[in-house]
C-alpha positions in Angstrom: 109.8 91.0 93.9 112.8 90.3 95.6 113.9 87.5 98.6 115.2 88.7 101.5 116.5 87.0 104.9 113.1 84.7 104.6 110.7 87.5 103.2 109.3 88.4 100.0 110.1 92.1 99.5 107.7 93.9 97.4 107.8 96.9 95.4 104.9 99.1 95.0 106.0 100.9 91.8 106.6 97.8 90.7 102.5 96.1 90.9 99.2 96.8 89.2 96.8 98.1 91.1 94.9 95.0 91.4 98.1 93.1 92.6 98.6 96.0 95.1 95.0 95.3 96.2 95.3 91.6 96.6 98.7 92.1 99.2 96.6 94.5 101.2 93.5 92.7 101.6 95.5 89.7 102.7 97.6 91.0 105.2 95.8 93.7 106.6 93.5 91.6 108.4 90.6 91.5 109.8 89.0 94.6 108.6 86.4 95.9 109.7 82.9 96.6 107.9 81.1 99.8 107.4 77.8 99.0 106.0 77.1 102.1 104.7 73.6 103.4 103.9 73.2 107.0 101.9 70.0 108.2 100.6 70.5 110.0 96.9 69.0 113.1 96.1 65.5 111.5 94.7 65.1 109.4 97.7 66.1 106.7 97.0 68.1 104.4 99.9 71.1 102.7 99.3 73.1 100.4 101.1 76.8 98.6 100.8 79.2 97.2 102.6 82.9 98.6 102.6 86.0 97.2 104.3 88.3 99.9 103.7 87.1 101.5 106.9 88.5 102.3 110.4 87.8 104.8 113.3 90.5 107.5 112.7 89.5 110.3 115.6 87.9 110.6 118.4 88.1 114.2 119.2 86.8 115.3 116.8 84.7 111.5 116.2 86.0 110.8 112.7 85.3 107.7 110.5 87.1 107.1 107.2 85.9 105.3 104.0 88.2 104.5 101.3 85.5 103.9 98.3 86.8 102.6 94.9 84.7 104.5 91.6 83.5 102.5 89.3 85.6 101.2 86.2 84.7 104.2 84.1 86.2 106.3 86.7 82.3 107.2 87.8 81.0 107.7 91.4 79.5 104.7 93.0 76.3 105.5 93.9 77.6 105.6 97.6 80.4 108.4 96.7 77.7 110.0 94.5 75.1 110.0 97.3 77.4 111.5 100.3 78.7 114.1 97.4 75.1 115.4 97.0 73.3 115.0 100.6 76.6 115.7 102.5 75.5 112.9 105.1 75.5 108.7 105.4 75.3 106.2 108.1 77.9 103.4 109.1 76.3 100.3 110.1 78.3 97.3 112.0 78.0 94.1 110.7 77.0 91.2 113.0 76.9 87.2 112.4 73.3 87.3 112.5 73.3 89.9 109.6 76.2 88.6 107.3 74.4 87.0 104.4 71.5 90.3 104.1 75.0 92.5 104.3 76.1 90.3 101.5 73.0 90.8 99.4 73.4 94.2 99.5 77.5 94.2 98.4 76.0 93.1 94.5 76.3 95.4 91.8 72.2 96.4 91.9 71.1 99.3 89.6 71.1 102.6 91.5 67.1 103.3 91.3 67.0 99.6 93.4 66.6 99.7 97.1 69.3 97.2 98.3 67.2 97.0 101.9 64.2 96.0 100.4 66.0 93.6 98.1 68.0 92.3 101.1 64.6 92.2 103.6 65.9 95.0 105.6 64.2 97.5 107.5 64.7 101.5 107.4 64.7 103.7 109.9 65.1 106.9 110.0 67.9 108.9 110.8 67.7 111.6 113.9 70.8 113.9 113.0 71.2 113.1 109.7 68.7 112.9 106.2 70.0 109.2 105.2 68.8 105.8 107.2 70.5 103.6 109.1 69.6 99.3 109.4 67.2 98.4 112.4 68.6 95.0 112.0 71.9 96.3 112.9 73.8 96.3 116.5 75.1 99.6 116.2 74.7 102.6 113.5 76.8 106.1 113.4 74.9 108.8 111.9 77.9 110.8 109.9 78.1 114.0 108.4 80.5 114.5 105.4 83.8 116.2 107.0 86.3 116.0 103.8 86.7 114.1 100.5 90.1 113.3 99.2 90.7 112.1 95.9 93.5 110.2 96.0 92.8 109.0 92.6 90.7 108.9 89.9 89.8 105.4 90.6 89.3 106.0 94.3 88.4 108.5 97.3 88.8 108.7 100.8 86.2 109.9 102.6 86.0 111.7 106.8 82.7 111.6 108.0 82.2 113.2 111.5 80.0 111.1 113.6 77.1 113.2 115.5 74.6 110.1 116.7 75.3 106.7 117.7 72.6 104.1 117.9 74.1 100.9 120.0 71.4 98.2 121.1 70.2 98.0 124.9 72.4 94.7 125.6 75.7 95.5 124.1 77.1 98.8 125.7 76.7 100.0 129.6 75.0 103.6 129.3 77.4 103.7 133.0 80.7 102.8 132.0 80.6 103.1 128.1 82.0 99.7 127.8 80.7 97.2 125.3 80.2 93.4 125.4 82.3 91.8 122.1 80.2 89.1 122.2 76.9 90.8 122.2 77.8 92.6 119.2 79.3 89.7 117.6 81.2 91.4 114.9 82.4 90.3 111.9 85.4 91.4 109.7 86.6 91.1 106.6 89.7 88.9 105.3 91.4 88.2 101.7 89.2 86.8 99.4 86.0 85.8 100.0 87.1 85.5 104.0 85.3 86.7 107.2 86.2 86.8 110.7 84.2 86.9 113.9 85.7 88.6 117.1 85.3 85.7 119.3 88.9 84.7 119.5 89.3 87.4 122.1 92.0 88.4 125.3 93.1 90.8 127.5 96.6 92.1 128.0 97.1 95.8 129.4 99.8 97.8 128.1 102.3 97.4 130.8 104.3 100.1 132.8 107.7 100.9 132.1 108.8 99.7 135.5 106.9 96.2 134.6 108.8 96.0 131.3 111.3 93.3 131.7 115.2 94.6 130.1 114.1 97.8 128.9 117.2 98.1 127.3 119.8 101.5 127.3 118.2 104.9 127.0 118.2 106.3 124.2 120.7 109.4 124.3 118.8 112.8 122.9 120.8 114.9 120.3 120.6 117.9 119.9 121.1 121.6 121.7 121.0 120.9 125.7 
C-alpha cells in the first residue's frame, strides 16, 4: 500500500484474497441481493442469498452471479444445483423479508430445506424446474446461459431470464415502471451492513446543449 495525493493506493498482486474481498465489499456499495433458489437433482429446494450480483443485459435478459466454492474448492450446493438442473430463480430481497433471507444465508446441510427452516413458502416455477419465494416482491425465473470459472475458489455464473414474477402493487403492467418504495429493497454493504433504497432522487442525464462549459472538443486522430 502506498499514499498518494490523499489516497491509499492499493495493489492487487500485492493482497490475499480475503483482503481483496474486504476492499470490494466496502466500497462497492450497496449491492444488490439475489436470493437464489435451485432445486438439486433429488428434489431437494435450496435457497441463499448472494451479493455478488447485478443485471448485466437486457437484450438478451442476463443476470450474473459471482458464487464463491466452498474451502475445499467444492461446489456450493447452489453452483452444484444450477450445474445439474441447468436452471434457478433470483429472488429480491425486501425489508419485510430480511431476517427469513438471513436464515437462509447459514451454512445448513445440503439435504435441509433452507425455506422450511426459514418459514418460507414454495412455489412453483412456470418456465423453469426450481422454485421461487412467494414471500418475495419480485422473482426471475433463469436458465443457465454460461459458467466461467474464474478460479478454483470461485465461478461466475449468466443466467438468461425467461419469466418474471413482480407483485400487483409495485410495477405498472402500462408503463413498465416500478414503485421503489413498494418494493422496498434492500442491499448489501461491508460487513454485516444493509441498505434500504429509500434515500432516493431524480436527476436526468442532461443534453449536451444543457451541459454548462463543455469544455474543447476533443480533436480525432487518425486517417480523415
Amino acid at each position: 500500500m502506498t499514499q498518494e495525493n490523499g489516497y491509499h493506493a492499493f495493489d492487487f498482486a500485492d493482497l490475499s484474497a480475503r483482503e481483496a474481498y474486504k476492499v470490494m465489499i466496502g466500497t462497492i456499495v450497496p449491492r444488490p441481493i439475489a436470493w437464489v433458489t435451485t432445486i438439486s437433482p433429488d428434489g431437494v429446494i435450496n435457497a441463499a442469498p448472494y451479493s455478488f450480483f447485478n443485471c448485466l443485459s437486457a437484450d438478451p435478459p442476463i443476470l450474473a452471479l459471482g458464487v464463491e466454492n466452498k474451502p475445499d474448492r467444492s461446489f456450493k450446493d447452489t453452483a452444484y444445483n444450477i450445474r445439474m438442473t441447468e436452471c434457478f430463480t433470483v429472488n429480491i430481497v425486501d425489508r419485510a423479508n430480511v431476517e427469513a433471507m438471513s436464515v437462509t444465508a447459514a451454512n445448513l446441510a445440503p439435504e435441509v430445506d433452507e425455506l422450511q427452516v426459514a418459514g418460507l413458502t414454495a412455489v412453483a416455477g412456470d418456465r423453469v424446474a426450481c422454485p421461487r419465494i412467494a414471500e418475495a416482491p419480485v422473482a426471475f425465473e433463469c436458465e443457465r446461459y454460461l459458467g466461467i470459472a474464474v478460479s478454483s475458489a470461485r465461478e461466475i455464473i449468466l443466467g438468461r431470464i425467461v419469466r418474471a414474477h413482480i407483485r400487483e402493487d409495485i410495477i405498472d403492467p402500462a408503463t413498465f415502471y416500478s414503485d421503489h418504495e413498494k418494493l422496498d429493497a434492500l442491499g448489501r454493504m461491508g460487513g454485516n451492513g444493509y441498505a434500504g433504497t429509500f434515500d432516493y432522487f431524480d436527476l436526468p442525464t442532461p443534453s449536451v446543449e444543457d451541459v454548462p462549459n463543455p469544455g474543447k472538443k476533443h480533436i480525432a486522430i487518425g486517417n480523415s
